[in-house]
Backbone and ligand atoms as CSV (ligand in chain L), in Angstrom:
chain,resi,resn,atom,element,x,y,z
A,1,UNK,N,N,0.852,-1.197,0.000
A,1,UNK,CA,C,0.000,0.000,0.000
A,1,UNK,C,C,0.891,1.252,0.000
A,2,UNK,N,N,0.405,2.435,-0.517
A,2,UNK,CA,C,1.325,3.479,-1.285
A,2,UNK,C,C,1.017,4.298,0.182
A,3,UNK,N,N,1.866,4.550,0.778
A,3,UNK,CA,C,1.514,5.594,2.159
A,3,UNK,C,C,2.750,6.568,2.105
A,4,UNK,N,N,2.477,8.102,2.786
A,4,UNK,CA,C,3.417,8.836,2.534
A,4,UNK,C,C,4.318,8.973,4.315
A,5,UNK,N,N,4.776,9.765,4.410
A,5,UNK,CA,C,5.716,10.114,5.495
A,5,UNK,C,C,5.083,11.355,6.174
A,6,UNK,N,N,4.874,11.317,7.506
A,6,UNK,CA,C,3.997,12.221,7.827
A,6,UNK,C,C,4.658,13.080,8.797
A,7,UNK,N,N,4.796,14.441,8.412
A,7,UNK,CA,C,5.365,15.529,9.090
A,7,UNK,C,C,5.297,15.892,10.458
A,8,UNK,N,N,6.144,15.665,11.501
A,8,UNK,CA,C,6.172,15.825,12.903
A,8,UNK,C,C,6.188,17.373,13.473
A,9,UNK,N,N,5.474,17.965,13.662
A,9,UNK,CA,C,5.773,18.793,14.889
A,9,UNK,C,C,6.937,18.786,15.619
A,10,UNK,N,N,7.775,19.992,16.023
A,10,UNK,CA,C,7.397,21.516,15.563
A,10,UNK,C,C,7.926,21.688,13.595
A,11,UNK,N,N,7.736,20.618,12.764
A,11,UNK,CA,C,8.436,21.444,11.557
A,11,UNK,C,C,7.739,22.551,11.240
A,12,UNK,N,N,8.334,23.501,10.805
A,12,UNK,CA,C,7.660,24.791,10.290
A,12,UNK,C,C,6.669,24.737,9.577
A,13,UNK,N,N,6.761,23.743,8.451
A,13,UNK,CA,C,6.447,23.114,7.255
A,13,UNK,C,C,4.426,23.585,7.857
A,14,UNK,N,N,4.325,23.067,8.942
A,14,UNK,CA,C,3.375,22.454,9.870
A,14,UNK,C,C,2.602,23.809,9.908
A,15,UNK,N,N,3.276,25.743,9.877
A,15,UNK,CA,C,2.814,26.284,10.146
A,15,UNK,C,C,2.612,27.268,9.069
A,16,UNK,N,N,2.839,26.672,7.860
A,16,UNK,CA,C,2.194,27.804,6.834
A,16,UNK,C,C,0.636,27.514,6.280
A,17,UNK,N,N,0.385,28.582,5.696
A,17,UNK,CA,C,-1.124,28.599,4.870
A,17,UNK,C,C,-0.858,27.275,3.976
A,18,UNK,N,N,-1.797,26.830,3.318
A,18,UNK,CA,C,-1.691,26.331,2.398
A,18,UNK,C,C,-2.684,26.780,1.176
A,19,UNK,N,N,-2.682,26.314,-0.148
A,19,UNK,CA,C,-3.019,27.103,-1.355
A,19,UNK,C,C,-4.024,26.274,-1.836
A,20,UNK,N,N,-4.861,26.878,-1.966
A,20,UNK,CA,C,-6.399,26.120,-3.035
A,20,UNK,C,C,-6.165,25.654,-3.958
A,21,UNK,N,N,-6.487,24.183,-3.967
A,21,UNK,CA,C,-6.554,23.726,-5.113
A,21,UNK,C,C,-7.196,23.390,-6.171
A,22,UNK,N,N,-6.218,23.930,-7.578
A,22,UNK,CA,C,-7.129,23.850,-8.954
A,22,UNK,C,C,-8.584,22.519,-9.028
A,23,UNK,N,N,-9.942,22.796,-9.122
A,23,UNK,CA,C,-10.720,22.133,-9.036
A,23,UNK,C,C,-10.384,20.742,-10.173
A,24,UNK,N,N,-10.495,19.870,-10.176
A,24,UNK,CA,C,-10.445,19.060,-11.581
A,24,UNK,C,C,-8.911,18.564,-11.305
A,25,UNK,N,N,-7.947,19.592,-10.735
A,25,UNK,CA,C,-6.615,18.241,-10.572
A,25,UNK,C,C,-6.755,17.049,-10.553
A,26,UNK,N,N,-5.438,16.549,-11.722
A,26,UNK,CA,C,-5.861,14.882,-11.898
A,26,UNK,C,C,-5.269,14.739,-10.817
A,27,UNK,N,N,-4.025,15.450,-10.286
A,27,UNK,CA,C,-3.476,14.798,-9.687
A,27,UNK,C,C,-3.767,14.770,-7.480
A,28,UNK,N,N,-5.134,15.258,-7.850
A,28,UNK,CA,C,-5.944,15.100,-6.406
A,28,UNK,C,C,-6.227,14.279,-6.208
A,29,UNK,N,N,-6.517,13.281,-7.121
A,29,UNK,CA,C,-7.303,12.010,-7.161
A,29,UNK,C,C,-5.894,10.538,-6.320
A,30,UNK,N,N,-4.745,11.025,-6.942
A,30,UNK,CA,C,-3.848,10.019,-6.307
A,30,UNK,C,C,-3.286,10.291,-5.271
A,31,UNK,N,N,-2.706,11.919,-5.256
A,31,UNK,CA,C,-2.884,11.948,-3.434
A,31,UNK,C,C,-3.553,11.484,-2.537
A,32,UNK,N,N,-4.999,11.633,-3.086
A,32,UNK,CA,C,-6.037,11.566,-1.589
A,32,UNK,C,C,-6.175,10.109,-1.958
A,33,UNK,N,N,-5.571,9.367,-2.636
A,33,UNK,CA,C,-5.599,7.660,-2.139
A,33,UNK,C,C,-4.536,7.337,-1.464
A,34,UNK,N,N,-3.570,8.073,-1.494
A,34,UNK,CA,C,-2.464,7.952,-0.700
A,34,UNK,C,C,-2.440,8.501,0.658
A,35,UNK,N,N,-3.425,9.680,0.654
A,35,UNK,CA,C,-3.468,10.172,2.301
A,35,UNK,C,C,-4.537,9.432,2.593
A,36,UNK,N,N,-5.456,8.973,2.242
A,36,UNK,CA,C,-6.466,7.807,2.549
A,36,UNK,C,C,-5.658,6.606,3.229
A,37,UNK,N,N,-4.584,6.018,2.619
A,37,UNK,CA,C,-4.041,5.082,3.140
A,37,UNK,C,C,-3.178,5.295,4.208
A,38,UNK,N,N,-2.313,6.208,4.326
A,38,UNK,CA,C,-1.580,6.994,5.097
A,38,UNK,C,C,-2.076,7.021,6.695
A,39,UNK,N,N,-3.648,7.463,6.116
A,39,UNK,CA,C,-4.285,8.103,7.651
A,39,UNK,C,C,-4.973,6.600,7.993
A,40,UNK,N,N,-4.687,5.522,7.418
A,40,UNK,CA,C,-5.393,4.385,7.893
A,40,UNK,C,C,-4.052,3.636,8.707
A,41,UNK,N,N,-3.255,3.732,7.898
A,41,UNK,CA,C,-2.316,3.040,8.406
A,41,UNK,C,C,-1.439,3.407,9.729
A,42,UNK,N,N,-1.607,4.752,9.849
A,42,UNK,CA,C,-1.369,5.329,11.417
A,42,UNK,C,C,-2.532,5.335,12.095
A,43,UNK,N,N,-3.656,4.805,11.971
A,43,UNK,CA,C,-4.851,4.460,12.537
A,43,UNK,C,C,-5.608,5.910,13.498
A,44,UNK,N,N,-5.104,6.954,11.878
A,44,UNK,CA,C,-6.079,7.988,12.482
A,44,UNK,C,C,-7.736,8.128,11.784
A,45,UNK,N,N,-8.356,9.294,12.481
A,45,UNK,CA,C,-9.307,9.599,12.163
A,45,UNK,C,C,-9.623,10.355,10.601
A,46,UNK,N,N,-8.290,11.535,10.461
A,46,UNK,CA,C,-8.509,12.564,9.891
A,46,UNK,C,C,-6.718,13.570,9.660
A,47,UNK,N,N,-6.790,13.364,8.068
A,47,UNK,CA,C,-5.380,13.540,7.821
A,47,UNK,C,C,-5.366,14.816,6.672
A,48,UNK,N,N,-4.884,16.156,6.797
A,48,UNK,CA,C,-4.429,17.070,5.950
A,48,UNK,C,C,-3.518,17.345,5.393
A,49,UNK,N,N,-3.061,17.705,3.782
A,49,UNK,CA,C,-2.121,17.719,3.042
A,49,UNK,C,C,-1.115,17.961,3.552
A,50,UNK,N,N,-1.004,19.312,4.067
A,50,UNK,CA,C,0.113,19.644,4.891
A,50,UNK,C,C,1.102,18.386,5.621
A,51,UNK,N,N,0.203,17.227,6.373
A,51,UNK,CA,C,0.536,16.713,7.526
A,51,UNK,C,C,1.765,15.428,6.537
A,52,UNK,N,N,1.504,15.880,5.101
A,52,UNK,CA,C,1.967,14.887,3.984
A,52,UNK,C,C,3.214,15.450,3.128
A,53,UNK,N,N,3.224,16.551,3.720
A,53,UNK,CA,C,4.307,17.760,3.148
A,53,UNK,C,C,3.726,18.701,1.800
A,54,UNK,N,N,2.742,18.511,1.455
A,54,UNK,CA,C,1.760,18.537,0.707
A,54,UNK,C,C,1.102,20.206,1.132
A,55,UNK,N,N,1.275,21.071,0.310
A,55,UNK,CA,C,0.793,22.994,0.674
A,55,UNK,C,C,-0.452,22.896,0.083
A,56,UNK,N,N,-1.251,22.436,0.047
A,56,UNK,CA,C,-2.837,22.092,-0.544
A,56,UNK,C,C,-3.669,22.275,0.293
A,57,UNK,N,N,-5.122,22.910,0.243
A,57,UNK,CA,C,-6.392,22.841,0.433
A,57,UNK,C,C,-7.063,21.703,0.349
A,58,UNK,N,N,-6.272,20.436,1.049
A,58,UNK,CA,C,-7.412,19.125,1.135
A,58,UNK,C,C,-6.783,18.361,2.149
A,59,UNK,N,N,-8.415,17.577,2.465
A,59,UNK,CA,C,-8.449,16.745,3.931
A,59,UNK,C,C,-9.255,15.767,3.683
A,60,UNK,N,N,-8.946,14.690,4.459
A,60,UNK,CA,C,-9.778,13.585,4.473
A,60,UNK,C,C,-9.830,12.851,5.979
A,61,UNK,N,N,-11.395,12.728,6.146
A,61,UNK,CA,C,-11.699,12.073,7.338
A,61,UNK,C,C,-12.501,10.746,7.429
A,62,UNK,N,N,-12.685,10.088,8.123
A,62,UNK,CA,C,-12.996,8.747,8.665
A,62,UNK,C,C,-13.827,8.592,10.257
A,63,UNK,N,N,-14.373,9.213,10.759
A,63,UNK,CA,C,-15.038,9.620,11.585
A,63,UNK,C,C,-15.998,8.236,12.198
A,64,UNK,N,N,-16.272,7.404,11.518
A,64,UNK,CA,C,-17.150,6.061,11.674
A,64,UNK,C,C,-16.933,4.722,12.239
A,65,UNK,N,N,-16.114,4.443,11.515
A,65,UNK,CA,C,-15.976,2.604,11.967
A,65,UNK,C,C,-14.700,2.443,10.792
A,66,UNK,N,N,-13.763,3.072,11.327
A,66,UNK,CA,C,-12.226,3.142,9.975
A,66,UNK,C,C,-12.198,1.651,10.199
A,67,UNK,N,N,-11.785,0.933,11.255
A,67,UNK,CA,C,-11.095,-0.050,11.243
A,67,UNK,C,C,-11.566,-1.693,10.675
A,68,UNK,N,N,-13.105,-1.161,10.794
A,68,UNK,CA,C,-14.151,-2.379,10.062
A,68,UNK,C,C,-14.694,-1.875,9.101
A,69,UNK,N,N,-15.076,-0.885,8.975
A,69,UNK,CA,C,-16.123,-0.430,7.869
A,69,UNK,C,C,-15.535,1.293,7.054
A,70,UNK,N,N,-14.369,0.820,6.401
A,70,UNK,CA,C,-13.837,2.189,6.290
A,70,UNK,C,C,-14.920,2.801,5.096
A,71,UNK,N,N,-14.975,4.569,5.191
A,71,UNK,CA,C,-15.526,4.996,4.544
A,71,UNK,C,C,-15.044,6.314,4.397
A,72,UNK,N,N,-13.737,6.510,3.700
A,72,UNK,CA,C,-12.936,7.910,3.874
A,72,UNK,C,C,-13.726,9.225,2.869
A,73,UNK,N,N,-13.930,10.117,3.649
A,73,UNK,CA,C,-14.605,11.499,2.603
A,73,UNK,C,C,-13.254,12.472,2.539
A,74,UNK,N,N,-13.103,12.566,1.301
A,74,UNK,CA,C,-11.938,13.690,0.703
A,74,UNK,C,C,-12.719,15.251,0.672
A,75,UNK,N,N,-11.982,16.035,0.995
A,75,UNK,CA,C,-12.299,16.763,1.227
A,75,UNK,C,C,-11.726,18.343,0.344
A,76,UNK,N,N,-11.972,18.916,-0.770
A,76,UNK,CA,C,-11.081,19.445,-1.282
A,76,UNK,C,C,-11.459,20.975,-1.356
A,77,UNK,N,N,-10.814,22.396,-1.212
A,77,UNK,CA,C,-10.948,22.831,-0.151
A,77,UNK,C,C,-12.023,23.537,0.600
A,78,UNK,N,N,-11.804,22.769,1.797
A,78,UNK,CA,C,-13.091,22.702,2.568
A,78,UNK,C,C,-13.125,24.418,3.165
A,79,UNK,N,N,-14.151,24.710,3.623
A,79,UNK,CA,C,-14.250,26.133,4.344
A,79,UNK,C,C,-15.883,25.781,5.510
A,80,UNK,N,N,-15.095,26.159,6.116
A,80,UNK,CA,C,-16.513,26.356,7.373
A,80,UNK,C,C,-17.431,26.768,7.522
A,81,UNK,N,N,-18.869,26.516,7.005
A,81,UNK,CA,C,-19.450,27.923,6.991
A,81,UNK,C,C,-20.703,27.858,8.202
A,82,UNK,N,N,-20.693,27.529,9.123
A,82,UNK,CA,C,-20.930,27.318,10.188
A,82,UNK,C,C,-20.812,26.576,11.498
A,83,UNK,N,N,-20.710,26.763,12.731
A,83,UNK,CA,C,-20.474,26.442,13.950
A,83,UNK,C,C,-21.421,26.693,15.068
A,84,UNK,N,N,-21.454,25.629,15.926
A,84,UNK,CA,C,-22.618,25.688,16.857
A,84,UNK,C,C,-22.644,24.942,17.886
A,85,UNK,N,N,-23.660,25.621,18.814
A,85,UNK,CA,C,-23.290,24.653,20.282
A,85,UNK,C,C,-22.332,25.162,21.098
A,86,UNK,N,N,-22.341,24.992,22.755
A,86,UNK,CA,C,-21.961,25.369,23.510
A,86,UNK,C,C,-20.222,24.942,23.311
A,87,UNK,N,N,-19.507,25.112,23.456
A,87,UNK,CA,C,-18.281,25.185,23.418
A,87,UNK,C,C,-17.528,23.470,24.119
A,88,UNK,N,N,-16.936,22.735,23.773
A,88,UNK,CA,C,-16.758,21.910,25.182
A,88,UNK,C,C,-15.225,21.439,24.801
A,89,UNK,N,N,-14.445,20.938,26.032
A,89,UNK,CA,C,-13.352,20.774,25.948
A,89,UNK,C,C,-12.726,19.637,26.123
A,90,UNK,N,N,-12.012,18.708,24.948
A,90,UNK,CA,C,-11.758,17.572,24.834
A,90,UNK,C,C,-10.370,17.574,24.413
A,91,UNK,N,N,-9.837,16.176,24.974
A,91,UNK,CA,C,-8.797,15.881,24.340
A,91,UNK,C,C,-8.327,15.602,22.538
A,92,UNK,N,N,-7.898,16.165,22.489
A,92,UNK,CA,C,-7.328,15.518,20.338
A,92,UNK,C,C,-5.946,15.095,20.840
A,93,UNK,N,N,-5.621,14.298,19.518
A,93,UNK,CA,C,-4.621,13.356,19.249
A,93,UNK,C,C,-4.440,14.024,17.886
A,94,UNK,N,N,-2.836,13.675,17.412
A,94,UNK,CA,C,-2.672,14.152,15.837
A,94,UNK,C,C,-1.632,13.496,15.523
A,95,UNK,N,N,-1.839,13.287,14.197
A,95,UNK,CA,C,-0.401,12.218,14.006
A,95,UNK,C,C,0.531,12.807,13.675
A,96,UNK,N,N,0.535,14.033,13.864
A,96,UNK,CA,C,2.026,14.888,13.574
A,96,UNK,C,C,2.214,15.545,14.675
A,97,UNK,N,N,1.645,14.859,16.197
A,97,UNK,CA,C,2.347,14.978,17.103
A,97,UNK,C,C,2.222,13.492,18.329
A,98,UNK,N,N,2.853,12.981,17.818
A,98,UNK,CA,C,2.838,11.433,18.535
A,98,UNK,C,C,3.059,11.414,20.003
A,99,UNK,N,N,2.275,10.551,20.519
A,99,UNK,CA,C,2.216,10.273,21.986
A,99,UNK,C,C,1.537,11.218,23.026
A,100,UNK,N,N,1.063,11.894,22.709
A,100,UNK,CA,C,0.592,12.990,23.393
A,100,UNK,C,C,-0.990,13.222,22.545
A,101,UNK,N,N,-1.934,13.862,23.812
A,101,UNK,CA,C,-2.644,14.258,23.492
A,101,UNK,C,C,-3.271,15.364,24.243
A,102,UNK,N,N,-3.849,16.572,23.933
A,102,UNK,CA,C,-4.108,18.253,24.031
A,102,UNK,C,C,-5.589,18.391,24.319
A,103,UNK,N,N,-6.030,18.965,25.577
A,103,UNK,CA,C,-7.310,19.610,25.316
A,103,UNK,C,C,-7.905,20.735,24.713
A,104,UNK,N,N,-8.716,21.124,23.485
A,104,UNK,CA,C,-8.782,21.931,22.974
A,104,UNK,C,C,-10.816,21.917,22.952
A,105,UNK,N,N,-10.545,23.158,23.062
A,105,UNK,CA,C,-12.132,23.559,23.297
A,105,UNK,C,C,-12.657,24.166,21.916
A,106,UNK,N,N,-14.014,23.273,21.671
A,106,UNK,CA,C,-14.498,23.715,20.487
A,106,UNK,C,C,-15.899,23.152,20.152
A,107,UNK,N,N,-16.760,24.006,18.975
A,107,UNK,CA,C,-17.821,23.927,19.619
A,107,UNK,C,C,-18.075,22.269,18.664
A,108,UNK,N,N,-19.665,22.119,19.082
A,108,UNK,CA,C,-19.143,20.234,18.584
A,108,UNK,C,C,-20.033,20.493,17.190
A,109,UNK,N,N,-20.853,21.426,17.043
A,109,UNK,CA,C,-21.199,20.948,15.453
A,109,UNK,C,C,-20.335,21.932,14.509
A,110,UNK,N,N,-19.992,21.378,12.986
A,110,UNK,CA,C,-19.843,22.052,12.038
A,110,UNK,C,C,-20.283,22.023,10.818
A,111,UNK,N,N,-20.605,22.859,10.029
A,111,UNK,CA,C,-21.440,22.713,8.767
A,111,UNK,C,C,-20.235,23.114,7.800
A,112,UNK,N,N,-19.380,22.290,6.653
A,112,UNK,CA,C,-18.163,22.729,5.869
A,112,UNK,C,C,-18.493,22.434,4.398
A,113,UNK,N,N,-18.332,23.634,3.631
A,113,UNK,CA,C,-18.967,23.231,1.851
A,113,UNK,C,C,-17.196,22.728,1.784
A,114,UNK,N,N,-17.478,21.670,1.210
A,114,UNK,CA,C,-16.214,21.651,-0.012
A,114,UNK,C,C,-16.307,21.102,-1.939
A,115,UNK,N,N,-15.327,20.945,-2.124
A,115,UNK,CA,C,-15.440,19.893,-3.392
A,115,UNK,C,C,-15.133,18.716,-3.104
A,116,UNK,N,N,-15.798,17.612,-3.892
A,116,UNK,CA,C,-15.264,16.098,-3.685
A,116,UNK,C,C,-14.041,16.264,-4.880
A,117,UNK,N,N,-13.485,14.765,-5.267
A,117,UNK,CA,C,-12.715,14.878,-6.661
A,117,UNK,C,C,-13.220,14.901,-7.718
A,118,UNK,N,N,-14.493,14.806,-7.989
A,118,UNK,CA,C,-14.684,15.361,-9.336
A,118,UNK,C,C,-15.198,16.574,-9.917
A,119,UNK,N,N,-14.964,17.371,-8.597
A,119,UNK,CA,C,-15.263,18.609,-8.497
A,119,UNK,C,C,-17.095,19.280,-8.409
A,120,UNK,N,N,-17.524,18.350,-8.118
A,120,UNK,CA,C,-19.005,18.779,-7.034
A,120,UNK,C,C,-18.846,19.308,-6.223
A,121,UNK,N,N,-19.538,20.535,-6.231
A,121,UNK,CA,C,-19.664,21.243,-5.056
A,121,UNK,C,C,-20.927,20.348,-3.589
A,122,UNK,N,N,-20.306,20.424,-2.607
A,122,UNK,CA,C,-20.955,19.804,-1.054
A,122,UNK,C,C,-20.826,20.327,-0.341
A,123,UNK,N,N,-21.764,19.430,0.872
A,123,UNK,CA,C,-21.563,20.235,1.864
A,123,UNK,C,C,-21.249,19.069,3.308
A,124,UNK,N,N,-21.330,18.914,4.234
A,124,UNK,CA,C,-20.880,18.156,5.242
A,124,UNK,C,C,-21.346,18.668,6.298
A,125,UNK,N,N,-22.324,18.000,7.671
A,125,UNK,CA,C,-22.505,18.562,8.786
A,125,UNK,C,C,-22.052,17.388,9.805
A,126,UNK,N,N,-21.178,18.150,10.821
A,126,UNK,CA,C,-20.364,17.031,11.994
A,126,UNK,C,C,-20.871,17.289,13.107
A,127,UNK,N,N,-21.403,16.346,13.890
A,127,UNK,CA,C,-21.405,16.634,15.333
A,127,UNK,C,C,-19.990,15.614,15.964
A,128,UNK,N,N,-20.202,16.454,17.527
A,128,UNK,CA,C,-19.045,15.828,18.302
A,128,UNK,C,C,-17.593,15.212,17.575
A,129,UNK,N,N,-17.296,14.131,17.554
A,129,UNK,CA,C,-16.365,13.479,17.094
A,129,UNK,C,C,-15.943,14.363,15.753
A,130,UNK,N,N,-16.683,14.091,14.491
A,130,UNK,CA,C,-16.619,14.423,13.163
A,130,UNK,C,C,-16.649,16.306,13.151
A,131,UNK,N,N,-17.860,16.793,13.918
A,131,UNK,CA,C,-17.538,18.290,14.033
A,131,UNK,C,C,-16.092,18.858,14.467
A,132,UNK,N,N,-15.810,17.662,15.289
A,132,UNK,CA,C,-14.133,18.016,15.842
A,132,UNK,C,C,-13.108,18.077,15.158
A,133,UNK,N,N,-12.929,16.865,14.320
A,133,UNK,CA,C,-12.346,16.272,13.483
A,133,UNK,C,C,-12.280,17.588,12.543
A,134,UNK,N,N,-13.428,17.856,11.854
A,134,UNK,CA,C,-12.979,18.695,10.426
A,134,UNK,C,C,-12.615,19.748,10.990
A,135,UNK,N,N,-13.001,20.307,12.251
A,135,UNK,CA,C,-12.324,21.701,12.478
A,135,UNK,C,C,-10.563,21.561,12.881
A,136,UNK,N,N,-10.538,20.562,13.145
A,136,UNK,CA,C,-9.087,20.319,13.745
A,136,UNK,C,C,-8.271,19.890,11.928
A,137,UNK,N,N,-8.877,19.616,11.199
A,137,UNK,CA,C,-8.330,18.752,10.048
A,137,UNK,C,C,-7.840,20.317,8.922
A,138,UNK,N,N,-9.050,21.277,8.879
A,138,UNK,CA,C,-8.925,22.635,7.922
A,138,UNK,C,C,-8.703,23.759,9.581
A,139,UNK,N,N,-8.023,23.201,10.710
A,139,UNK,CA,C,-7.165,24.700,11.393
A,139,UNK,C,C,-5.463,23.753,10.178
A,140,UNK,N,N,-5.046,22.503,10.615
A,140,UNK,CA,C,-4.215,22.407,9.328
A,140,UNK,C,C,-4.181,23.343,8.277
A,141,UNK,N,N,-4.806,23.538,7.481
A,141,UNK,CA,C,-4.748,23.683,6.084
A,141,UNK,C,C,-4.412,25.406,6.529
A,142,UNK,N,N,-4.662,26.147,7.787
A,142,UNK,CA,C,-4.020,27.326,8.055
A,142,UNK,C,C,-2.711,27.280,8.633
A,143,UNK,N,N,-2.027,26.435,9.265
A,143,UNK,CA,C,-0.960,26.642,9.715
A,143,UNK,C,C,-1.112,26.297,10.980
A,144,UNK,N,N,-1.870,25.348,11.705
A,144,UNK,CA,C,-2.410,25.876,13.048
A,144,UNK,C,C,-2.709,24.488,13.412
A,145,UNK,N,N,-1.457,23.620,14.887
A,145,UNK,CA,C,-1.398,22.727,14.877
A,145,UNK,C,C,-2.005,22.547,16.282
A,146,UNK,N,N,-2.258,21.850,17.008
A,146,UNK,CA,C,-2.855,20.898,18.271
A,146,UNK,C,C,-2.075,22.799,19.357
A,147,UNK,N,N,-0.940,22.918,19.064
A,147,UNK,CA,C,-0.582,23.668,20.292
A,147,UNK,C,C,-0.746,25.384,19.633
A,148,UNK,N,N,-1.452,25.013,18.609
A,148,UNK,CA,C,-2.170,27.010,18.340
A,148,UNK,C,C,-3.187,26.793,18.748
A,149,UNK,N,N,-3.871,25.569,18.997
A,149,UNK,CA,C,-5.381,25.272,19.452
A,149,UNK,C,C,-5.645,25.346,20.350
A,150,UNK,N,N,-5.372,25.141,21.444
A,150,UNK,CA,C,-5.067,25.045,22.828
A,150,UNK,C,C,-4.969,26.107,23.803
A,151,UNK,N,N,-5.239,26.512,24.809
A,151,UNK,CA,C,-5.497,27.171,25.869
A,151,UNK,C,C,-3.553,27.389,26.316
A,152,UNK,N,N,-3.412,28.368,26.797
A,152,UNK,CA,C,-1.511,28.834,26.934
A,152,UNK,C,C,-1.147,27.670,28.275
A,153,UNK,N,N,-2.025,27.661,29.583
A,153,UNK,CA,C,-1.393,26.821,29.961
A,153,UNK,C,C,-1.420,25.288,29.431
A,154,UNK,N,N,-2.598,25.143,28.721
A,154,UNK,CA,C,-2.205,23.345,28.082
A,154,UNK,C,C,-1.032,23.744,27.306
A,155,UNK,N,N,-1.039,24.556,26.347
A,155,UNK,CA,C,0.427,24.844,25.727
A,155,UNK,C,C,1.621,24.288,26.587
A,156,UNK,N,N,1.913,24.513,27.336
A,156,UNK,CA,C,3.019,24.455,28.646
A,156,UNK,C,C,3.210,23.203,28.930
A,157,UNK,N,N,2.124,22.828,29.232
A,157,UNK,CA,C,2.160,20.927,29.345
A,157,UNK,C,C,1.963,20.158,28.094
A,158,UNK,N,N,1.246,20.695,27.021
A,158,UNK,CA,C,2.077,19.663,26.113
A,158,UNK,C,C,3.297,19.603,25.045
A,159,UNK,N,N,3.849,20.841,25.606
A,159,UNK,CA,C,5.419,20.695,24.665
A,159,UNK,C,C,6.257,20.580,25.970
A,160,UNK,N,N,6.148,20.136,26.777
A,160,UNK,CA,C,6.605,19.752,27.903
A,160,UNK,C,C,6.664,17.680,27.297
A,161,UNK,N,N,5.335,17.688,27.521
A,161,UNK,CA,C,4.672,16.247,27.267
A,161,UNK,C,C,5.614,15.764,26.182
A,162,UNK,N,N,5.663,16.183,24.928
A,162,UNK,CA,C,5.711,16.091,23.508
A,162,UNK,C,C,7.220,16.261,23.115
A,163,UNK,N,N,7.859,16.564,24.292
A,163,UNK,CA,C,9.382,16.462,23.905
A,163,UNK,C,C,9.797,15.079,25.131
A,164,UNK,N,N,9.220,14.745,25.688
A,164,UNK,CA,C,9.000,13.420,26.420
A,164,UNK,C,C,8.690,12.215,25.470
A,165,UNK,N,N,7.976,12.913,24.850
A,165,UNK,CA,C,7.483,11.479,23.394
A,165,UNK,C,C,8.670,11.570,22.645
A,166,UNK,N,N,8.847,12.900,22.187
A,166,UNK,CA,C,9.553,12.569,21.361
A,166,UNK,C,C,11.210,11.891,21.507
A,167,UNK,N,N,11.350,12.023,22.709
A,167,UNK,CA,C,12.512,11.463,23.266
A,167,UNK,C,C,12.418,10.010,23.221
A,168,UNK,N,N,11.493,9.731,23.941
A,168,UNK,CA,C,11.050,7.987,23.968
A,168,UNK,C,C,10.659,7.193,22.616
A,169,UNK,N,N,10.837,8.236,21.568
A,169,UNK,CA,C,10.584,7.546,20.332
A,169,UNK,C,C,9.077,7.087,19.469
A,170,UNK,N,N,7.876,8.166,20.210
A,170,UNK,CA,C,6.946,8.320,20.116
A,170,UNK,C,C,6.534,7.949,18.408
A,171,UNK,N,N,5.629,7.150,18.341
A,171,UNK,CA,C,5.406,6.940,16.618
A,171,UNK,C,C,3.861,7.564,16.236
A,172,UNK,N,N,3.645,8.046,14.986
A,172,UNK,CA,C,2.407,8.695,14.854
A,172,UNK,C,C,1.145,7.760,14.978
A,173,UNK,N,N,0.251,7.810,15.557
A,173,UNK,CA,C,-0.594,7.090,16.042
A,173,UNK,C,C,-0.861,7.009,17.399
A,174,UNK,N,N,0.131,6.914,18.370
A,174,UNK,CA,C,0.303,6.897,19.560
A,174,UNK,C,C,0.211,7.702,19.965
A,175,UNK,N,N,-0.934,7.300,21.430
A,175,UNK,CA,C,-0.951,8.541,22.277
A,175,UNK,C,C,-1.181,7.905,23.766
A,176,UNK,N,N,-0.607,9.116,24.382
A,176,UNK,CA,C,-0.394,8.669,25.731
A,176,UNK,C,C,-1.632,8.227,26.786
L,1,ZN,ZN,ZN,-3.722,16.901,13.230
């Protein structure tokens, strides 16, 4: 299976914009089978170009039953166009920061238009898990990783945490 190499935290790489992509790219179609596989094989939820070294406007999530019943939605570039619900504060995990995981407060539904790959325009509504997921998947696609998300003192404890992983040899997938 074709899987790519997935960018660790703090690379910089991690904190730029990334650029919209041309609708109709052929070549969207073989990335996002490759970050499809990528994000299965580190047994995440939800994986962005960036996290692939990849400066693109696309994401793909798995929000359901990845491990029995996969059903990955590509996501190409997505934008938010609504949020809702009281705010609440949960732990995330990211595979471009292994072994560790961050509480970040956010609200649990989201409503996100994007394109699929053949360039249909959609739309997507997430609660809890999946609302989490895409907001955490397109703060990526700005530059904006688990510790821009985060409250200053979780900041403190998890690059505290996260240079502990990374010492111990922390692999993406893993979390503490
Ligand atoms: Zn992430």
């Amino acid at each position: 299976m074709d899987t790519l190499k997935i960018v660790l935290a703090p690379d910089p790489f991690l904190r730029e914009q990334c650029e919209p992509c041309e609708i109709g790219d052929p070549t969207l179609k073989p990335l996002a089978n490759k970050m499809t596989n990528t994000m299965y094989a580190n047994h995440g939820c939800g994986l962005a170009a960036p996290q692939v070294g990849v400066k693109k406007r696309i994401i793909v999530v798995d929000c359901d039953d990845p491990e029995n019943n996969p059903n990955p939605i590509v996501l190409v570039n997505p934008e938010i166009i609504a949020l809702d619900g009281s705010p609440v504060k949960e732990e995330e995990g990211c595979l471009s920061c292994p072994g560790i995981s961050v509480p970040v407060t956010r609200q649990p539904f989201a409503r996100v238009r994007y394109y699929d790959l053949d360039g249909n325009e959609c739309t997507i509504e997430g609660e809890d898990l999946l609302g989490r997921c895409l907001q955490h998947e397109i703060d990526h696609l700005n530059g904006k990783t688990l510790f821009e998300s985060c409250n200053a003192l979780d900041r403190i404890r998890a690059i505290h945490e996260y240079k502990q992983a990374l010492a111990r040899g922390a692999k993406p997938g893993e979390v503490e």
